[in-house]
NUKOL-838996 format. One record per residue: residue number from 1; x, y, z of N, C-alpha, C, CB in turn. Coordinates in nm, 3 decimals, always signed. Atoms other than C-alpha are relative to their C-alpha. Glycine has a CB too. Layout:
# NUKOL-838996
ATOM resi    n_px    n_py    n_pz   ca_px   ca_py   ca_pz    c_px    c_py    c_pz   cb_px   cb_py   cb_pz
ATOM  NUM       X       Y       Z       X       Y       Z       X       Y       Z       X       Y       Z
...
***
This chain:
# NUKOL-838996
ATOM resi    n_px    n_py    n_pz   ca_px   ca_py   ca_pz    c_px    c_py    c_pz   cb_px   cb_py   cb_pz
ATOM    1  +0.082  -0.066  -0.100 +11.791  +8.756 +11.276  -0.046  +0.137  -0.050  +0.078  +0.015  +0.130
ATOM    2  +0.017  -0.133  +0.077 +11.828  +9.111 +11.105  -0.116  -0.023  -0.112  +0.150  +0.048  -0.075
ATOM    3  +0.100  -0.018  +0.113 +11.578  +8.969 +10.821  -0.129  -0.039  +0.108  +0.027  -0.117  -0.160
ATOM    4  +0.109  +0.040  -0.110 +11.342  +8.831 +11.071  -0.074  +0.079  +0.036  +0.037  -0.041  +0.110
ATOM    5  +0.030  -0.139  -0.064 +11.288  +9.161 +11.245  -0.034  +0.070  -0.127  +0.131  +0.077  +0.089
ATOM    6  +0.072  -0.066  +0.051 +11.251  +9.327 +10.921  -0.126  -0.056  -0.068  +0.070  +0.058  -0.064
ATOM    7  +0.064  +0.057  +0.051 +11.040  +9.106 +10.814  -0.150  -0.024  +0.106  +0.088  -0.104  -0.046
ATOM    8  +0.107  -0.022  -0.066 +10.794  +9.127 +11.109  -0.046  +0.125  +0.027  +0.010  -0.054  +0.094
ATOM    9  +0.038  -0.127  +0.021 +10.821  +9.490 +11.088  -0.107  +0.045  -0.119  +0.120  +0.062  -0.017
ATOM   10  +0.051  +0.011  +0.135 +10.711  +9.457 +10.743  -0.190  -0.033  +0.021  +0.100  -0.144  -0.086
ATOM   11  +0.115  +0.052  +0.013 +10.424  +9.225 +10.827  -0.103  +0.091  +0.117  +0.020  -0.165  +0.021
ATOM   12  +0.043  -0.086  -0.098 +10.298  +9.448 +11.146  -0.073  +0.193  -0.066  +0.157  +0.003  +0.102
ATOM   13  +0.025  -0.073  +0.027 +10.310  +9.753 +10.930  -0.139  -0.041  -0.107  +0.113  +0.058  -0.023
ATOM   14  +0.165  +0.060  +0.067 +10.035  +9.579 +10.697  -0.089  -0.040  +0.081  -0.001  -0.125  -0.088
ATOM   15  +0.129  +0.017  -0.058  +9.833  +9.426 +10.934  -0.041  +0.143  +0.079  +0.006  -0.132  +0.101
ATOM   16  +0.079  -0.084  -0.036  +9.821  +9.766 +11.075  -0.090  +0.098  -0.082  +0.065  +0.050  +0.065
ATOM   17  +0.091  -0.072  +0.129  +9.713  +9.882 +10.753  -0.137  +0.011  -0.019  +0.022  -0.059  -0.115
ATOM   18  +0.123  +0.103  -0.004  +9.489  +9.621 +10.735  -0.150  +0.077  +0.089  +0.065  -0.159  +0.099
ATOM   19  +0.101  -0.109  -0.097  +9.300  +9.778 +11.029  -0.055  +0.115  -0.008  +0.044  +0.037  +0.092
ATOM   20  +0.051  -0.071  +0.045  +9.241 +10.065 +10.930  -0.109  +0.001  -0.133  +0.085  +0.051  +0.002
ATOM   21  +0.137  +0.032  +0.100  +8.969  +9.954 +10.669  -0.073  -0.073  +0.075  +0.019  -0.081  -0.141
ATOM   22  +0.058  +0.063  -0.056  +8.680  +9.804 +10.733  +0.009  -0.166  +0.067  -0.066  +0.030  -0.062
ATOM   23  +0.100  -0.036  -0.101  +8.519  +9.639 +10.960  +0.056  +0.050  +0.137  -0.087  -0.120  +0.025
ATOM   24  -0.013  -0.053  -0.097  +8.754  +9.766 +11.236  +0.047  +0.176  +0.000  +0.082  -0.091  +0.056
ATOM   25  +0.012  -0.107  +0.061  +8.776 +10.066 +11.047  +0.074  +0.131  +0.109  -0.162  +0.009  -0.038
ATOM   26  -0.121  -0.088  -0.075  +9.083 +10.264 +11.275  +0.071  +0.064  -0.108  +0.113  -0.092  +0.094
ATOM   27  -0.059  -0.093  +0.123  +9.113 +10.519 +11.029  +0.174  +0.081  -0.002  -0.117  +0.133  -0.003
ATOM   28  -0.154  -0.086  -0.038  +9.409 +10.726 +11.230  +0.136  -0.106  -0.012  -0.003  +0.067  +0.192
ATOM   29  -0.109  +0.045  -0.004  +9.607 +10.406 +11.216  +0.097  -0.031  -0.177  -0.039  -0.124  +0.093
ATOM   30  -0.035  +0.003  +0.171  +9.668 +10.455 +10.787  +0.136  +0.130  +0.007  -0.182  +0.065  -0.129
ATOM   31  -0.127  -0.130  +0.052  +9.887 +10.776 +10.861  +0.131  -0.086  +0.120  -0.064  +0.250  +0.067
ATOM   32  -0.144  +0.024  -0.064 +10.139 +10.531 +11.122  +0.022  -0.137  -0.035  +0.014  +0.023  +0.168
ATOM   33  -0.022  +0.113  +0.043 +10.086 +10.213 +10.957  +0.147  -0.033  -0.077  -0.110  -0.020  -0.076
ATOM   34  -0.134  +0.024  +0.117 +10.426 +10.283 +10.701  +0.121  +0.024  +0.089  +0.008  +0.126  -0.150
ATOM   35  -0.145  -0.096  -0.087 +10.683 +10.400 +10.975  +0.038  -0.128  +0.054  -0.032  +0.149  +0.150
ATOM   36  -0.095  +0.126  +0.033 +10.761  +9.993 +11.037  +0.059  -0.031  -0.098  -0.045  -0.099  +0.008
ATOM   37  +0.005  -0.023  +0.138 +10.780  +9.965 +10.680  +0.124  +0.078  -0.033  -0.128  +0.071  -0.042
ATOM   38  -0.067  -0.102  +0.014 +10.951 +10.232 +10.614  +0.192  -0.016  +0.047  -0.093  +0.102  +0.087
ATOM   39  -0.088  +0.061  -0.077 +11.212 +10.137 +10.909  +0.081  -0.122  -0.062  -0.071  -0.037  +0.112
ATOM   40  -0.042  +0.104  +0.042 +11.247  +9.810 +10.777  +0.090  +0.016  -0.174  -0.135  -0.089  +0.012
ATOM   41  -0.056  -0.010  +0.123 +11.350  +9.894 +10.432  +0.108  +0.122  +0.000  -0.115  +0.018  -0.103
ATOM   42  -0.131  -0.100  -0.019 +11.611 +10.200 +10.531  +0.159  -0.060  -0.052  +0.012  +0.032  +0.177
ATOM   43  -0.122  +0.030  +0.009 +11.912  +9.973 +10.569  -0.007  -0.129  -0.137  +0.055  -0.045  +0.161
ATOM   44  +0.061  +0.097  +0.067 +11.773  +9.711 +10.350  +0.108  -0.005  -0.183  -0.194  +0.054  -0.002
ATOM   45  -0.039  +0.013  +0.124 +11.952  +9.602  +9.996  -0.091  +0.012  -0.069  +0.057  -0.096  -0.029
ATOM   46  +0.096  -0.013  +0.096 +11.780  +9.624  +9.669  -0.092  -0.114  -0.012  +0.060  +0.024  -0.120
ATOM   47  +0.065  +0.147  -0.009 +11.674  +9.244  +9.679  -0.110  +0.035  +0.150  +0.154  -0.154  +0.031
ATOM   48  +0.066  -0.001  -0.113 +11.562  +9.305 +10.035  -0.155  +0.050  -0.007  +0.080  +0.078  +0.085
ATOM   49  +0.061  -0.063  +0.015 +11.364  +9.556  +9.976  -0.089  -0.023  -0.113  +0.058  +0.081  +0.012
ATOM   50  +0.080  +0.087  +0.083 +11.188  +9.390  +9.677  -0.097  -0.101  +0.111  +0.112  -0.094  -0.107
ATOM   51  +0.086  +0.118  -0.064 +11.070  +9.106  +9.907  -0.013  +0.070  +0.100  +0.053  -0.151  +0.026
ATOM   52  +0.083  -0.088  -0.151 +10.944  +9.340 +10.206  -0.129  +0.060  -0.063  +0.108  +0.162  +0.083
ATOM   53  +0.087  -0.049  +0.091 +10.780  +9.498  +9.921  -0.106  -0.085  +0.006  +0.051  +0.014  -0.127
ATOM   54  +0.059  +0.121  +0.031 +10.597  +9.181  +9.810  -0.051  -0.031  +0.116  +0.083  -0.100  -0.055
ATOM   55  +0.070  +0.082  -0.139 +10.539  +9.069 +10.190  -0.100  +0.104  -0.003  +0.098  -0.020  +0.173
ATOM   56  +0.124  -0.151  -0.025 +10.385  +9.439 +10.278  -0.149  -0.059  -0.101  +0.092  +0.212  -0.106
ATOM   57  +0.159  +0.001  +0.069 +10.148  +9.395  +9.953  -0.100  -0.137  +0.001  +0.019  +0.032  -0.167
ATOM   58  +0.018  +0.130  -0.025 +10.092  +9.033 +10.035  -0.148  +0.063  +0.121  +0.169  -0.098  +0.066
ATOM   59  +0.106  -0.021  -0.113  +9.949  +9.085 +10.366  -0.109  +0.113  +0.005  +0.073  +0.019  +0.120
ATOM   60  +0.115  -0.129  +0.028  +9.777  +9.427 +10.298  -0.127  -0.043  -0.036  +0.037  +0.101  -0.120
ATOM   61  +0.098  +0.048  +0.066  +9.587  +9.289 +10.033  -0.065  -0.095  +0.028  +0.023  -0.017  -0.091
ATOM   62  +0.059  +0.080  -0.068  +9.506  +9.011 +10.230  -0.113  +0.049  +0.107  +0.098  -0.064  +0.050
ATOM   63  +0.032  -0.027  -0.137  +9.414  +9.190 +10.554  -0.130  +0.089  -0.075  +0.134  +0.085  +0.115
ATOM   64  +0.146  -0.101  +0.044  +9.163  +9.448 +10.315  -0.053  -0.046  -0.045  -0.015  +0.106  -0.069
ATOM   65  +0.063  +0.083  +0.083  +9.050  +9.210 +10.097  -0.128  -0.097  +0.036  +0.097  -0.069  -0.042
ATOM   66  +0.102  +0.041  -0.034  +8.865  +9.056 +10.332  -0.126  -0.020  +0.025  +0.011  -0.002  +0.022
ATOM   67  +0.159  -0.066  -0.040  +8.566  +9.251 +10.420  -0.056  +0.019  -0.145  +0.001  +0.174  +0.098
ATOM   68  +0.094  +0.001  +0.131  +8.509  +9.288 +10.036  -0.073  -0.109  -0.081  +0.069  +0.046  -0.089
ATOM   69  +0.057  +0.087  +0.073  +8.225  +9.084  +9.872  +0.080  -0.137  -0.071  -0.053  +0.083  -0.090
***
């Protein structure tokens, strides 16, 4: 359950990333997008924290990637 939660923390803090680029372009939400993130990886092991890593840049790059050509 504990990975679950960080693991939707994880994915929440990217898609809010996400948002903040275009086309819904919510610029103010880039400076509170990392504080799930962030959260999630505190108590987190070294492994853990590898694969939150990986999810975060997963979805990021997904969620910005989109609007580009």
């Amino acid at each position: 359950m504990r990975s679950v939660r960080a693991a939707g923390a994880t994915a929440l803090s990217a898609a809010l990333y996400a948002a903040s680029f275009p086309p819904l372009g919510a610029r103010p939400l880039a400076w509170i997008a990392l504080v799930p993130l962030l959260l999630a990886l505190r108590d987190a092991s070294l492994a853990r924290r590898l694969a939150l890593g990986v999810l975060w840049s997963f979805v990021a790059g997904w969620g910005v990637g989109t609007w580009m050509p």
